[in-house]
C-alpha positions in Angstrom: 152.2 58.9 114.2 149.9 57.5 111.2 147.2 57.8 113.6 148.1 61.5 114.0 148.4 61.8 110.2 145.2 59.8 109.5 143.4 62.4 112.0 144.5 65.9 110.3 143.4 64.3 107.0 140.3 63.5 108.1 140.2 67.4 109.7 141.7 68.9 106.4 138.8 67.2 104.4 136.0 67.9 106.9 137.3 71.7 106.2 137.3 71.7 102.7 134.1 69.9 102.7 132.7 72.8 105.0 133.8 75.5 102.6 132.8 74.1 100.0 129.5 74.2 101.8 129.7 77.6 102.9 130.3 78.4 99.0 126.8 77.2 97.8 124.9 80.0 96.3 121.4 80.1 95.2 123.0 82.1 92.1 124.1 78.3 91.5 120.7 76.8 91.6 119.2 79.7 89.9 122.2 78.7 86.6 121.9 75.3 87.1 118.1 74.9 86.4 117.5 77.6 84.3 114.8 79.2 86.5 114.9 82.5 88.3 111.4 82.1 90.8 110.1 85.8 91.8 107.8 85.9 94.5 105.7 89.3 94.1 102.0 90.2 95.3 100.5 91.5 92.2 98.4 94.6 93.9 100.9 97.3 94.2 100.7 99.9 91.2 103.2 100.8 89.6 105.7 98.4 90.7 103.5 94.4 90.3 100.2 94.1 89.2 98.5 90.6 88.4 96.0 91.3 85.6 92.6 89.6 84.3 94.6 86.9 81.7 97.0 85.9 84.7 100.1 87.9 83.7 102.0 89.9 85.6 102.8 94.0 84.6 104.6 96.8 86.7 108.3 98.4 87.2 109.4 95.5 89.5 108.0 92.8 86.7 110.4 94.7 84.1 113.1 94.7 86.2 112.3 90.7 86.9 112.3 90.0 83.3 115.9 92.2 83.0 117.6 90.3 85.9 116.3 87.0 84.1 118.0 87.6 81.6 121.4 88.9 82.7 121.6 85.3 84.0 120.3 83.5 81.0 117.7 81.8 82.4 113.7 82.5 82.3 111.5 84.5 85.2 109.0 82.3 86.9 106.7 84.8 88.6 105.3 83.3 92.2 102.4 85.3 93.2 101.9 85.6 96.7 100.0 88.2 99.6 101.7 90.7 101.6 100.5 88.6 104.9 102.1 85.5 103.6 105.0 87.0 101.3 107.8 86.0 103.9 106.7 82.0 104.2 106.1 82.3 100.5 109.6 83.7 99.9 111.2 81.0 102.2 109.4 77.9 100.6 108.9 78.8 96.7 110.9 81.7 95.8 114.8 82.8 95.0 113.8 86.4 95.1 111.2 89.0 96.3 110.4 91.8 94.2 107.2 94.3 93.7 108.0 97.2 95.9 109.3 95.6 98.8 110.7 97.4 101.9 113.3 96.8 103.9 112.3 96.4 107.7 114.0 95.2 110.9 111.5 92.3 111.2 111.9 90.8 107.6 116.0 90.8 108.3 115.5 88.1 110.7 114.7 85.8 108.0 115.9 87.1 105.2 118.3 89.7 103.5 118.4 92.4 101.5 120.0 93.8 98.2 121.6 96.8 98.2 118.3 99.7 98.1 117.2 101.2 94.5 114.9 103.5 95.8 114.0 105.6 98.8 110.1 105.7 99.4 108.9 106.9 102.8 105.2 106.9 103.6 102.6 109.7 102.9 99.3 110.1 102.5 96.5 110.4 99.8 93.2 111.4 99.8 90.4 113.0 97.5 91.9 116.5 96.6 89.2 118.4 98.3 90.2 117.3 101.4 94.2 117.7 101.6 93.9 120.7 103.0 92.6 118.7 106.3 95.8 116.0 106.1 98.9 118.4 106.1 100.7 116.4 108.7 100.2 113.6 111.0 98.4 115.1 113.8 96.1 116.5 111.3 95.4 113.0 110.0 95.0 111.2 113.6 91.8 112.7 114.4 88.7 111.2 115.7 86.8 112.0 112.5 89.0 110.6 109.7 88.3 107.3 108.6 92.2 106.0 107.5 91.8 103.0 105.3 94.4 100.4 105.2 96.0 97.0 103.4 96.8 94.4 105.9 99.7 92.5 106.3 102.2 94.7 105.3 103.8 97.8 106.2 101.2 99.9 105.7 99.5 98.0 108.4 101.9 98.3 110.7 103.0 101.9 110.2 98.7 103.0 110.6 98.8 101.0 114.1 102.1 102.4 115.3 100.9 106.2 114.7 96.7 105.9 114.2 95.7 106.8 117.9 92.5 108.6 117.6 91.5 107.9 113.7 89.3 105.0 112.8 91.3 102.7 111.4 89.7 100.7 108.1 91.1 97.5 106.9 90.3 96.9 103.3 92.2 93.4 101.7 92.0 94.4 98.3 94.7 96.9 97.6 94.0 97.1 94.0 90.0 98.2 94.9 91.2 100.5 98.1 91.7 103.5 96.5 88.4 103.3 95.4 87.3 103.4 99.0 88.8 106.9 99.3 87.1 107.9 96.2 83.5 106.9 96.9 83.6 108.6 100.5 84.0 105.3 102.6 87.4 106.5 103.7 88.8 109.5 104.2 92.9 109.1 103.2 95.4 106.1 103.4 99.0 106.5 104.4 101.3 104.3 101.7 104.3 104.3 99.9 105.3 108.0 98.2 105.7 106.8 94.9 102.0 104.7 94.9 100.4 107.8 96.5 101.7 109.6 92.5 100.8 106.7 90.7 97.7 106.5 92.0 96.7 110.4 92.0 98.0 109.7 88.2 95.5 107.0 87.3 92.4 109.0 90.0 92.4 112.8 89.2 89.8 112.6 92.0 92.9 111.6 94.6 95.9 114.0 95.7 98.6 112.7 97.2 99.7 115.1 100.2 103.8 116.1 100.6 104.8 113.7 98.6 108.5 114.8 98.9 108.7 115.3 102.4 107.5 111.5 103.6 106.3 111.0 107.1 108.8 108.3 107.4 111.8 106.8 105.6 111.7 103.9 103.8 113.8 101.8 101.3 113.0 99.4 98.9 114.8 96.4 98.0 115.1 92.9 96.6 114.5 90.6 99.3 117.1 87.8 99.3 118.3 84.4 101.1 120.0 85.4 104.4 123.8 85.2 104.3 124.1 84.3 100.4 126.8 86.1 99.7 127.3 85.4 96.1 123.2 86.0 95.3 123.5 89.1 96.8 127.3 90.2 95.1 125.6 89.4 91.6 122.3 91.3 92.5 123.7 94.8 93.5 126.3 94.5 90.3 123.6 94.1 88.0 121.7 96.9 89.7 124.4 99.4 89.8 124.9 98.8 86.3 121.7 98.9 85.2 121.3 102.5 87.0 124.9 103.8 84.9 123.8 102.8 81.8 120.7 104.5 82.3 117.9 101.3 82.3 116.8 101.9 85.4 115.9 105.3 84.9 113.9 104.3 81.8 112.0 101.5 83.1 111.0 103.5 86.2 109.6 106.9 84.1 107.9 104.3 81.6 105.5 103.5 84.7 105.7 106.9 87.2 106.2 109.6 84.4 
């Protein structure tokens, strides 16, 4: 009989202890050491741009800084690549921001908070030529010359539906606009919202259907798979930040 006893004791605490486990948030970490580390790439107008003196600027930095200090602790901005932004995220960082999309392939290793913003692709080029790039068969010609970013989606999207257009990879994406502009490529399929920040900062670029993407996209904060908690305090904070109307104002200070 004590043996019995001695045995669901030793269960009961091996249950609690697992629980326990099962309870650990980053959120905790995060509170604990005063730190909130933000992995982000830097080269993605409007939403993270690293600049000359080595800070950070963009709608995604903003909301970085505002998440910060909901928690009470202080942003530690990680800059990383699109190529190496998952390994980055896994090894140095509690959170991905910058204009992140959610995919299929980046859920097997991480998560996701709830999407803020829907941002399919489409495509920009110099404004004398969107006449030429009205839809997607009209863009996957022999002749153009579509210019991309590896690493990210981007890349993947141009080698999924580029058949018959020369396909351009360019590594700077802060520079590859200017590509476009100096007539070494012809158009580049990206996000919907950098294609109008862009044509806002080039008057020579147009960005082409804008509103009616050629495919669907969210964007969210990537976060550690399964964390519950992370995750419960993340989309709180965003939904309240939308009500009260932050979000909106952060956003228009950068797109409008």
């Amino acid at each position: 009989m004590k043996t019995i006893l001695c045995t669901l004791l030793l269960l009961c605490a091996n249950l609690i202890g697992q629980s326990a486990h099962a309870a650990d948030s980053r959120l905790d970490d995060i509170l604990k050491n005063g730190t909130l580390r933000v992995c982000m790439t830097g080269d993605y107008k409007p939403f993270t741009y690293f600049k000359s003196d080595n800070s950070f600027e963009g709608i995604d930095v903003d909301l970085a800084q505002l998440l910060a200090k909901s928690l009470g602790v202080q942003a530690q901005l990680v800059k990383t690549s699109w190529s190496t932004l998952m390994d980055d995220f896994l090894s140095k960082c509690d959170i991905a921001m910058g204009g992140v999309s959610v995919t299929l392939e980046r859920l097997k290793k991480a998560s996701f908070a709830a999407a803020h913003m829907v941002d399919g692709k489409a495509a920009i080029a110099r404004c004398t030529d969107v006449g030429k790039f009205q839809s997607m068969d009209m863009i996957d010609q022999p002749g153009t010359r579509a210019i991309v970013n590896p690493g990210g989606t981007n890349e993947r999207f141009a080698r999924s539906h580029f058949r018959r257009a020369q396909l351009i990879l360019h590594p700077d994406n802060v520079t590859i606009f200017q590509q476009i502009i100096d007539g070494k490529a012809d158009i580049m399929v990206t996000d919907a919202s950098e294609t109008l920040w862009q044509a806002k900062q080039h008057p020579e670029l147009c960005s082409i259907k804008s509103d009616q993407p050629l495919q669907f996209a969210e964007k969210a904060f990537m976060l550690p798979r399964a964390d519950v908690a992370f995750k419960e305090y993340v989309d709180a904070w965003m939904h309240m930040l939308k009500a009260t109307g932050e979000y909106d104002r952060v956003f228009n200070q950068w797109l409008h």
